[in-house]
MARBATOR-191135 format. One line per field, with one value per residue (C-alpha): residue number from 1; residue in three letters; x, y negated, z. Coordinates in Angstrom, 1 decimal, always signed. Layout:
N
seq <- (NUM; ...) .
type <- (ALA; ...) .
c1 <- (X; ...) .
c2 <- (Y; ...) .
c3 <- (Z; ...) .
//
This chain:
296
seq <- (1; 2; 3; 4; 5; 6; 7; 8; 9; 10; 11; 12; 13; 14; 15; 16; 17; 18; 19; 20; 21; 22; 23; 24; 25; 26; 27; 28; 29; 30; 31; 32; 33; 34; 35; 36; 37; 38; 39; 40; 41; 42; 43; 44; 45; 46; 47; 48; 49; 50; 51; 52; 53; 54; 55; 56; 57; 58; 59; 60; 61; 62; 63; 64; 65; 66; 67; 68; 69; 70; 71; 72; 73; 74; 75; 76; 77; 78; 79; 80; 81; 82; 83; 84; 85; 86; 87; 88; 89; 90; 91; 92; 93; 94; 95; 96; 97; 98; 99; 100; 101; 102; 103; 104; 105; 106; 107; 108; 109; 110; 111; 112; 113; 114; 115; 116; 117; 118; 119; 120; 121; 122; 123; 124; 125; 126; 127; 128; 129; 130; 131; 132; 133; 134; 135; 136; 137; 138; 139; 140; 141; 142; 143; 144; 145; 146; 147; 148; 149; 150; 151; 152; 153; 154; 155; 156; 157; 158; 159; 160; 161; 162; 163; 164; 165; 166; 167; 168; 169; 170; 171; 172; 173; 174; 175; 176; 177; 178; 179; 180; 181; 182; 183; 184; 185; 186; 187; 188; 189; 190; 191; 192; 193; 194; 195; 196; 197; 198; 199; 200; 201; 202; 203; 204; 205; 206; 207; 208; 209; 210; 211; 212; 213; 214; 215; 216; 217; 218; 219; 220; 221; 222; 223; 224; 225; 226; 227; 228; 229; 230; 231; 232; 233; 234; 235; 236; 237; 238; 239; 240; 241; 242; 243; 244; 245; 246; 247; 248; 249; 250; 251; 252; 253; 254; 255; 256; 257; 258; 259; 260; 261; 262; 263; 264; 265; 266; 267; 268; 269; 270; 271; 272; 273; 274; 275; 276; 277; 278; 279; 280; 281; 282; 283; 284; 285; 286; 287; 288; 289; 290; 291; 292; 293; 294; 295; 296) .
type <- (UNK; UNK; UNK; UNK; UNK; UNK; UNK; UNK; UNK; UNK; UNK; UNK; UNK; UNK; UNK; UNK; UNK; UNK; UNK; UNK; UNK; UNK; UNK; UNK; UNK; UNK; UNK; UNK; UNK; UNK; UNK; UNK; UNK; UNK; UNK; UNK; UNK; UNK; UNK; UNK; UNK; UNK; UNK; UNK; UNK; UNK; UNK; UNK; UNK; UNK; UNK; UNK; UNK; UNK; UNK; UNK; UNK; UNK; UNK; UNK; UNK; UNK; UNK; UNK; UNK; UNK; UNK; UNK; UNK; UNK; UNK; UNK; UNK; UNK; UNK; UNK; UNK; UNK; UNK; UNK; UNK; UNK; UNK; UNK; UNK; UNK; UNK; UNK; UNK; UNK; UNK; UNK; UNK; UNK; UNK; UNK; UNK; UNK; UNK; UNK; UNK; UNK; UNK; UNK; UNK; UNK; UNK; UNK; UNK; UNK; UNK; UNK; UNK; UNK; UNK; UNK; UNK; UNK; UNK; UNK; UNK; UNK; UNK; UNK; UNK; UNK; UNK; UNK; UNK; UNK; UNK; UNK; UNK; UNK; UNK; UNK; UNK; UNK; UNK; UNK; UNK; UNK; UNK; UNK; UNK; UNK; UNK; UNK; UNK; UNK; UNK; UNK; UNK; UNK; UNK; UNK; UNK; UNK; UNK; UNK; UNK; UNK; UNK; UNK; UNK; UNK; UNK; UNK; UNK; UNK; UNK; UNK; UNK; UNK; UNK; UNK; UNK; UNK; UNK; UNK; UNK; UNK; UNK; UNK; UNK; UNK; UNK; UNK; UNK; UNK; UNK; UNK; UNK; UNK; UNK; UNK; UNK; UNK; UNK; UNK; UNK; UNK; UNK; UNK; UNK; UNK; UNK; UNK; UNK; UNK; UNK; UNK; UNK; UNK; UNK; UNK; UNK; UNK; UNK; UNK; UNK; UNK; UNK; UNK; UNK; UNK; UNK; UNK; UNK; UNK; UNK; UNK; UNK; UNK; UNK; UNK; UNK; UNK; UNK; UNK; UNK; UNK; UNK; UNK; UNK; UNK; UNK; UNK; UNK; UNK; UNK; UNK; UNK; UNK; UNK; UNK; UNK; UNK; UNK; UNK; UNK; UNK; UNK; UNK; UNK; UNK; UNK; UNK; UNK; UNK; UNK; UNK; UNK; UNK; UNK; UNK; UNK; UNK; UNK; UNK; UNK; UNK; UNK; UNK; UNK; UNK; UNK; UNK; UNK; UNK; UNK; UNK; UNK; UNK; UNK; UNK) .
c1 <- (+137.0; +139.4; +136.9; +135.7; +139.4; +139.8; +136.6; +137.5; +140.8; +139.6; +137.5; +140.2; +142.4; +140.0; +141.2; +139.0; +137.3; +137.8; +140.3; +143.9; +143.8; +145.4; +142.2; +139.8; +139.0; +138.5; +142.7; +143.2; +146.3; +145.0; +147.1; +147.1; +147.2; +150.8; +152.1; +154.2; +156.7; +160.0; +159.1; +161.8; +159.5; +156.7; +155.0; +153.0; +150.6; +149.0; +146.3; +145.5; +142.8; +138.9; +141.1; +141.2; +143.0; +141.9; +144.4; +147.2; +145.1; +148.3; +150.6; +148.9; +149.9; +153.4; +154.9; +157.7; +158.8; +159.0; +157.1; +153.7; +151.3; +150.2; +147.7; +147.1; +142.6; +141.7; +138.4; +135.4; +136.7; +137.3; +134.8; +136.2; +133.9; +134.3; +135.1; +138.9; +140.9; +144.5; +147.0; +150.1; +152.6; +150.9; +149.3; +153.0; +154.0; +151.3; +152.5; +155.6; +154.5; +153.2; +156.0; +158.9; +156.8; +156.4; +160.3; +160.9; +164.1; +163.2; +160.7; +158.9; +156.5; +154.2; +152.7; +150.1; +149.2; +148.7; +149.8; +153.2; +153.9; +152.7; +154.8; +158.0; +156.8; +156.9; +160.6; +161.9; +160.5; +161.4; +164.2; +165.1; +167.5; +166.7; +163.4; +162.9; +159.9; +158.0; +156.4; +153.5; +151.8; +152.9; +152.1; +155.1; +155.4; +153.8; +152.8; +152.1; +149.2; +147.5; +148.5; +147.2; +143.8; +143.6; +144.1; +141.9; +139.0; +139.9; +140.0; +136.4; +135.1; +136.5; +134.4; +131.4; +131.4; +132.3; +129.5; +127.1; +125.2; +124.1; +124.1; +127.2; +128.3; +129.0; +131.4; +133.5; +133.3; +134.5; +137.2; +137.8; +139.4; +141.8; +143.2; +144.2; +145.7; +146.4; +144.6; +146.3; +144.9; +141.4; +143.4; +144.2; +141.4; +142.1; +143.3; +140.1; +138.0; +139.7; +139.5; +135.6; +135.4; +137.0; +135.0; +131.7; +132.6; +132.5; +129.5; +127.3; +130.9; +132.5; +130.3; +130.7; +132.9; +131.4; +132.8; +133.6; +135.6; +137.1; +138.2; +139.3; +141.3; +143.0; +143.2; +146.5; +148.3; +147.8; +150.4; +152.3; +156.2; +158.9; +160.9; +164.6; +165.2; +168.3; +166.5; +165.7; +169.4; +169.0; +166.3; +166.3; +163.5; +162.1; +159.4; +157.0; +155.1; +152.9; +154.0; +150.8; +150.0; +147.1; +147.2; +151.0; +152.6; +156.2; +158.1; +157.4; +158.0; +161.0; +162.7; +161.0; +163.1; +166.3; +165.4; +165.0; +168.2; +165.3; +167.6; +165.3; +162.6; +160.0; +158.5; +155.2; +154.9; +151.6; +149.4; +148.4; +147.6; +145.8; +148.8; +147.6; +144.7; +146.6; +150.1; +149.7; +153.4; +153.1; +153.4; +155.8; +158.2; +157.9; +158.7; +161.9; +162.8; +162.3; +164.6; +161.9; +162.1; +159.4; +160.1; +161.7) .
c2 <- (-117.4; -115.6; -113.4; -112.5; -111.8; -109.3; -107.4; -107.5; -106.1; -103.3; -102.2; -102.0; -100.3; -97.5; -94.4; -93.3; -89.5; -89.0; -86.5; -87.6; -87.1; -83.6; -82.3; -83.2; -81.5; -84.3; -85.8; -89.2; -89.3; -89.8; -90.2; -91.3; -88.0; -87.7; -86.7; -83.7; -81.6; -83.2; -86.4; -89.0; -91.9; -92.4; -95.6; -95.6; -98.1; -98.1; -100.8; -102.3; -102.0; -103.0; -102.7; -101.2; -99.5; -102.0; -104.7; -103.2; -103.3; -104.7; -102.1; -100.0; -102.1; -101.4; -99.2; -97.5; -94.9; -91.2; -92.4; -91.4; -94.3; -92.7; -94.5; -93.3; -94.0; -95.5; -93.8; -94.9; -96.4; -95.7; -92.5; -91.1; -90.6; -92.2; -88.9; -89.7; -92.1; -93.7; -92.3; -94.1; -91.1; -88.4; -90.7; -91.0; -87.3; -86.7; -88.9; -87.9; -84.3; -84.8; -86.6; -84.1; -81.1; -83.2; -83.5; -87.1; -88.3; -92.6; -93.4; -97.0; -97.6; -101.0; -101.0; -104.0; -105.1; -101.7; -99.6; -101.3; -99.0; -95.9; -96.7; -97.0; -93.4; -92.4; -93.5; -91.7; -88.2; -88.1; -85.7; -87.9; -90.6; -93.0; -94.8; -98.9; -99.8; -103.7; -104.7; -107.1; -109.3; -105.9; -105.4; -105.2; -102.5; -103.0; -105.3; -107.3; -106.1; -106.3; -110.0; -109.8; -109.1; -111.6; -114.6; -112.9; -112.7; -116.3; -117.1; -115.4; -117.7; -120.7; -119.8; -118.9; -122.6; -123.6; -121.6; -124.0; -120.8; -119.1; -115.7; -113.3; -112.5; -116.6; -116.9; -113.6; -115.7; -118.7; -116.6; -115.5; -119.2; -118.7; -115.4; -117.0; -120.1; -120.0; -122.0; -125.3; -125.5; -127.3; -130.0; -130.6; -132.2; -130.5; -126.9; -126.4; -127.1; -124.5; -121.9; -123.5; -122.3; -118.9; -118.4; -118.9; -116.7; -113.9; -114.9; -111.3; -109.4; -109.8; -109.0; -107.9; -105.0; -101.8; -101.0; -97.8; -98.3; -100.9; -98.5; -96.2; -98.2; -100.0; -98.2; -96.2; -99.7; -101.4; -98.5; -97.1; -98.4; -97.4; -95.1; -94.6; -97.3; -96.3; -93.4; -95.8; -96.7; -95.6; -96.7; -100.6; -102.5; -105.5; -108.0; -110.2; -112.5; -115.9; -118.6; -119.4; -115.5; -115.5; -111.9; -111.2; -114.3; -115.0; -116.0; -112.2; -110.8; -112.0; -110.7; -107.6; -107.6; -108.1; -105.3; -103.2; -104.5; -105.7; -106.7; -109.3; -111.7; -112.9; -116.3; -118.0; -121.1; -122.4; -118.7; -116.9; -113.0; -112.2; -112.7; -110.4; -113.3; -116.4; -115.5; -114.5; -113.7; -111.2; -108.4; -109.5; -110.1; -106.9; -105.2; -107.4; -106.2; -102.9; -103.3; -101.4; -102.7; -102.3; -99.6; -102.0) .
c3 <- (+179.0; +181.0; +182.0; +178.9; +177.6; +180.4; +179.5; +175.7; +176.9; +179.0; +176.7; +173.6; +176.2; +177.4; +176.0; +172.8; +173.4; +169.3; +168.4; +167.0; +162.8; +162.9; +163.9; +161.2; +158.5; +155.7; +155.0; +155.5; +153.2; +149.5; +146.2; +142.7; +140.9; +140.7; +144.1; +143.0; +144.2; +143.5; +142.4; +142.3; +144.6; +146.9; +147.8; +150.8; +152.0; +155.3; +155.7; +159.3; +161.9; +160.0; +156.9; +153.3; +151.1; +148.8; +150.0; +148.1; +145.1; +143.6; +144.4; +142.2; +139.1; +139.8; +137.1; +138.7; +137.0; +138.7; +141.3; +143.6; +145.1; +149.0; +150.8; +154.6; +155.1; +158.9; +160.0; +159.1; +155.7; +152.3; +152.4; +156.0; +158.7; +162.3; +163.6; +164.4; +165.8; +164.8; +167.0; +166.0; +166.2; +164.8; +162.1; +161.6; +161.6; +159.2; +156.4; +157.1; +156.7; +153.5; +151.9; +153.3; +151.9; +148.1; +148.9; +147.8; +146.9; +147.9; +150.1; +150.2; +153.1; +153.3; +156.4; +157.3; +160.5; +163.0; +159.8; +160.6; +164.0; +161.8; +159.0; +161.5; +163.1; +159.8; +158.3; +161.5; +160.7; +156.8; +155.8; +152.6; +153.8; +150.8; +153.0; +152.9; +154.8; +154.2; +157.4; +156.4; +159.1; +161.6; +164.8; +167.4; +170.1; +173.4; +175.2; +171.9; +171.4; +174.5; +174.4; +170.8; +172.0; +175.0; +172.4; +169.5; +172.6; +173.3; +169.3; +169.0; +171.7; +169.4; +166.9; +168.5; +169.3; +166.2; +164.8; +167.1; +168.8; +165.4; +164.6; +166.0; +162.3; +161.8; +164.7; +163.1; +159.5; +161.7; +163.3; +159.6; +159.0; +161.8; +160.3; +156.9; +158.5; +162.4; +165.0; +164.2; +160.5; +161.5; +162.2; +158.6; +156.5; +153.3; +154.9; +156.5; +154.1; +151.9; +154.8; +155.1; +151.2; +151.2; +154.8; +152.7; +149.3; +152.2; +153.8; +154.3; +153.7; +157.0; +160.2; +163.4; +163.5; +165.2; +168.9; +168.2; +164.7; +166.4; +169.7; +167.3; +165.6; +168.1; +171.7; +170.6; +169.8; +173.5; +174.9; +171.8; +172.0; +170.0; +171.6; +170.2; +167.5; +166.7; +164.8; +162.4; +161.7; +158.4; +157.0; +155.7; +156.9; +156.2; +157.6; +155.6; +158.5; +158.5; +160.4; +161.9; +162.6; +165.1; +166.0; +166.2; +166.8; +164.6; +167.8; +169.3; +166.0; +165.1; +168.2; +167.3; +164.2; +165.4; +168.0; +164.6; +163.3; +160.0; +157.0; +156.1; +157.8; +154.6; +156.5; +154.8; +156.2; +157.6; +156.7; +159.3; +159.3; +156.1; +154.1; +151.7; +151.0; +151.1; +149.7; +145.7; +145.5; +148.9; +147.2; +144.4; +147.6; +148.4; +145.2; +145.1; +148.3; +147.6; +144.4; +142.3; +138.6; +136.4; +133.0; +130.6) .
//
């Protein structure tokens, strides 16, 4: 087991030979139709790595009024090609690009998982000092994710046996059960059989990710650290985390927090990483933080 962690650590930290997203012709920012100069607010969502755009499907039900909904694509989904990767700073400068030149007054970032670090590099570069950002099941700077992947190699070996030697894709569904709930849920009768059920409504949906989506999504995260925190003085930042997080654990990020002087820390006790699955009120909780009212 230790061996294979090292290998599937090695090979996430090899550098990828895809260019950065600056140098791509297709844009991997998209928006709802009203992202116009001088509008009051922009929501941005940036989805993690093997992630949609789709997991903010609620967002987009908010009725804010004056405002823009900006979601940042990874490569390789929602209609991009794989001919990129995520580098977490300038995916950062280019959101922030867009928004300074549509000159927004409020800025709200949601970052998930790795779009956590880009929605940080992000706040720092905006000219508008009105910027809250919701960090939702984010990564932390380095080393968290290296030590991310040595468990999730380890957590993928759990479920190979769980899956009793049958085909690759049924140990990632296995591993599936682990993201909602953490590794300590199988020991609960009733808990795993729900993760057994939602596992099995997604049975030919998840499979095994491709190597080189999953390079491109992830090399830049094993070494990327925030440099200069106190940049983000001004921006109010909050974190929204599962207790049971098998990817970033809530010990690490907690300190993590503080480091960022967060305003608040959102615990969901007993989910794990796909809060966005398992939590119906996530994104209710981060409206509330944000302070963004519906029109009355």
């Amino acid at each position: 087991m230790r061996l294979l962690s090292l290998i599937c650590l090695l090979a996430l930290t090899a550098c990828s030979f895809l260019p950065p997203p600056q140098k791509t012709e297709a844009n991997p920012v998209v928006h709802d139709g009203n992202a116009e100069v001088g509008i009051d607010r922009a929501i941005v969502v940036i989805p993690g790595a093997l992630a949609s755009i789709r997991l903010f499907a609620p967002v987009l039900e908010w009725d804010v009024p004056e405002s823009t909904v900006l979601a940042y694509r990874f490569p390789g989904v929602d209609g991009l090609e794989l001919n990129h990767r995520i580098d977490i700073v300038d995916s950062g400068a280019l959101i922030a690009r867009h928004l300074n030149a549509l000159k927004v007054k409020e800025v709200y970032l949601i970052g998930y998982s790795t779009g956590g670090p880009i929605a940080l590099e992000t706040a720092r570069r905006l000219e508008t000092r009105d910027v809250q950002v919701a960090l939702v099941s984010s990564a932390s700077d380095s080393p968290a994710a290296a030590i991310a992947s040595a468990r999730g190699a380890l957590d993928v070996v759990r479920a190979m046996l769980r899956a009793r030697g049958r085909e690759l894709d049924e140990a990632w569904l296995e591993n599936y059960r682990t993201l909602l709930y953490g590794r300590r849920h199988f020991s609960e009768e009733e808990l795993a059989e729900q993760s057994r059920r939602m596992a099995a409504l997604k049975r030919g949906q998840i499979t095994t990710p491709p190597r080189r989506m999953t390079m491109a999504h992830t090399a830049d995260l094993m070494t990327w650290y925030l440099e200069r925190p106190e940049e983000l003085a001004g921006a109010r930042i909050g974190f929204f985390h599962g207790s049971e997080d098998s990817v970033f654990s809530e010990r690490r990020t907690r300190r993590y927090a503080r480091r960022l002087q967060a305003e608040e820390f959102h615990s969901y006790e007993g989910q794990g990483h796909l809060l966005f699955v398992t939590e119906p009120h996530l994104f209710d909780d981060v409206r509330a933080f944000f302070g963004l009212k519906p029109e009355s």
